[in-house]
Phi, psi and omega in degrees: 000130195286178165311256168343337170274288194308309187297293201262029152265272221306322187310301191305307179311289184301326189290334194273329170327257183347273195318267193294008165272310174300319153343282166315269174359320184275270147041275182267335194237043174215143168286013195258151183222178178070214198279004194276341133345272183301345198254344176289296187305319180305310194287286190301315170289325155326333202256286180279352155338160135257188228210090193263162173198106193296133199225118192263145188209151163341288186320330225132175165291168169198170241198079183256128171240173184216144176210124169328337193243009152252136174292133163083196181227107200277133164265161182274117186276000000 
């Protein structure tokens, strides 16, 4: 599996964690209803993803992520 597939399977992975963990959540411990649910989870989860990316470098392809509750941009082996 190349770099850039494994980035945006992990991305795709952490958004659906997030997107349907708040979900549940909004869900049961809110007054909101309707479309106001998904879309509430759709925000947050964009926002707390973290954010992977394949990157061509001398070395290779490489494997980068960057998330709001890490300082900097870590690479991934």
């Amino acid at each position: 599996m190349s770099k850039k597939t494994k980035a945006f399977v992990y991305q795709l992975v952490s958004f659906a964690v997030i997107f349907f963990s708040v979900r549940y959540l909004t869900a049961t411990f809110t007054n909101l209803t309707g479309y106001w649910i998904p879309i509430t989870a759709f925000v947050v989860g964009t926002i707390l993803a973290p954010r992977f990316q394949a990157i061509s470098t001398r070395d290779g392809e490489k494997l980068f992520m960057k998330w709001l509750f890490i300082k900097g941009i870590k690479e991934i082996k």
